[in-house]
C-alpha positions, 0 to 999 in steps of 0.5 A: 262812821259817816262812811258807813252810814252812807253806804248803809243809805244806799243799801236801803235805797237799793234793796226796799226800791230797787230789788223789790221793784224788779221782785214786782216786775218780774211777777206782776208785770208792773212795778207797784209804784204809783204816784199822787192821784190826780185828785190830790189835795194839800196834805197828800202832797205834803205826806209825799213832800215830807217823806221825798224831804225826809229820803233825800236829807238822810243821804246829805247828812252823811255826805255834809258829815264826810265834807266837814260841812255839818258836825256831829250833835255832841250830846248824840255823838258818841261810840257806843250809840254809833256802833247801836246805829249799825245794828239799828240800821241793818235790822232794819233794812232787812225787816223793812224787805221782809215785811215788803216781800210779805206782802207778796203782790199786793205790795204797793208805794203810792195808791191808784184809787182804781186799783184794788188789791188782796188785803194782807193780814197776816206774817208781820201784818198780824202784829201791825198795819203798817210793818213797813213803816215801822221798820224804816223808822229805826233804819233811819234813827240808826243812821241818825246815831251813826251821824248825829248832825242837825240834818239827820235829825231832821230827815227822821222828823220829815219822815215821821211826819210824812208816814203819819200823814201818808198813812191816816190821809191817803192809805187808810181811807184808800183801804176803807173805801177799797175793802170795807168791813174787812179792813175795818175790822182787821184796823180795829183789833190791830195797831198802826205802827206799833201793836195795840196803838192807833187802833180804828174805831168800828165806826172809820167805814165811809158812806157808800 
C-alpha cells in the first residue's frame, strides 16, 4: 500500500503543479506562481513553511514506510481504511485540478500585491471560497489512510495549519484589498473551506 501511496504522491504532485503550471504557460505566458512578498511578516513565512513542511513529510512518509523505517499506527492500520484512502485520494486529485482548471486565468499559488486578477465566483466557487483547498485536504487523509504512520499524520496537521494560515493572513486580506465590496460580499454569503462555514462579516473591508 505504501507503493501506491506514493505513486499517488507524485501523481498529486504532477497534475496540480506541473500540468497546470504548463496549462498557465501556455495561455498566460506566466506560470501563475508567485513566491512570498518581499514584505512578509512571521505568520506568512510560516503558512509557506508549514504547507512546504506538510508537502514534503507527506512524500517521506510512504517512502520511511516502504524502508521499514516508521510502522503503521495500529489503530488507523487497517484493510478497509486503506482501500477508502485510494478512493479518498484519487477523488481528490482529480477535484483538486478541477477546481484549479476553474479558475481558468485567474489561477495563482502565492500572491503578487501588484497583481490583480478576475475574482472567480462561480463552478465549485459557488459552494466554497477556497474549493482548492478543500480537495487537497481529503487527498492527503487519504494517503494518511494508505499509511498510517506518525509522519503522515503529521504532514495533514502541517498542511491544515499552513492553509489556514495562508488563506485568513495572506489571501484574503490580498483579495479584500484587491476586489473590495465584491469580495466582501461574495466572503459573506460563502463558506471558507466548506458551505456555510467561515463565512465574512460585511465589516472585513480594509480602510483605503
Amino acid at each position: 500500500m505504501a507503493t501506491a501511496a506514493l505513486a499517488l504522491y507524485g501523481v498529486s504532485l504532477a497534475i496540480t503543479f506541473g500540468v497546470r503550471v504548463a496549462i498557465q504557460l501556455r495561455r498566460t505566458g506566466s506560470t501563475g506562481l508567485h513566491g512570498l512578498p518581499p514584505d512578509a511578516g512571521l505568520l506568512e513565512w510560516v503558512a509557506g513553511g508549514m504547507f512546504i513542511a506538510g508537502l514534503l513529510m507527506g512524500g517521506a512518509a510512504p517512502i520511511l514506510a516502504l524502508l521499514g523505517v516508521l510502522e503503521p499506527i495500529p489503530a488507523l492500520n487497517g484493510a478497509v481504511g486503506n482501500w477508502i484512502g485510494i478512493v479518498l485520494a484519487v477523488c481528490g486529485i482529480a477535484a483538486t485540478f478541477a477546481a484549479q482548471l476553474a479558475m481558468g486565468d485567474s489561477w495563482r499559488v502565492g500572491v503578487d500585491p501588484e497583481e490583480r486578477t478576475a475574482l472567480v465566483t462561480d463552478g465549485p466557487f459557488r459552494l466554497v471560497r477556497n474549493p482548492i483547498y478543500s480537495a487537497m485536504l481529503p487527498t492527503v487523509f487519504g494517503l494518511v489512510l494508505m499509511v498510517p504512520n506518525a509522519l503522515a499524520v503529521a504532514a495533514i496537521v502541517a498542511l491544515f495549519v499552513g492553509l489556514e494560515l495562508q488563506v485568513r493572513r495572506v489571501e484574503e486580506p490580498h483579495l479584500l484589498h484587491a476586489h473590495g465590496e465584491e469580495y466582501a460580499s461574495y466572503a459573506a454569503r460563502v463558506g471558507r473551506f466548506v458551505p456555510g462555514l467561515g463565512l465574512m462579516p460585511p465589516t472585513s473591508l480594509p480602510a483605503r
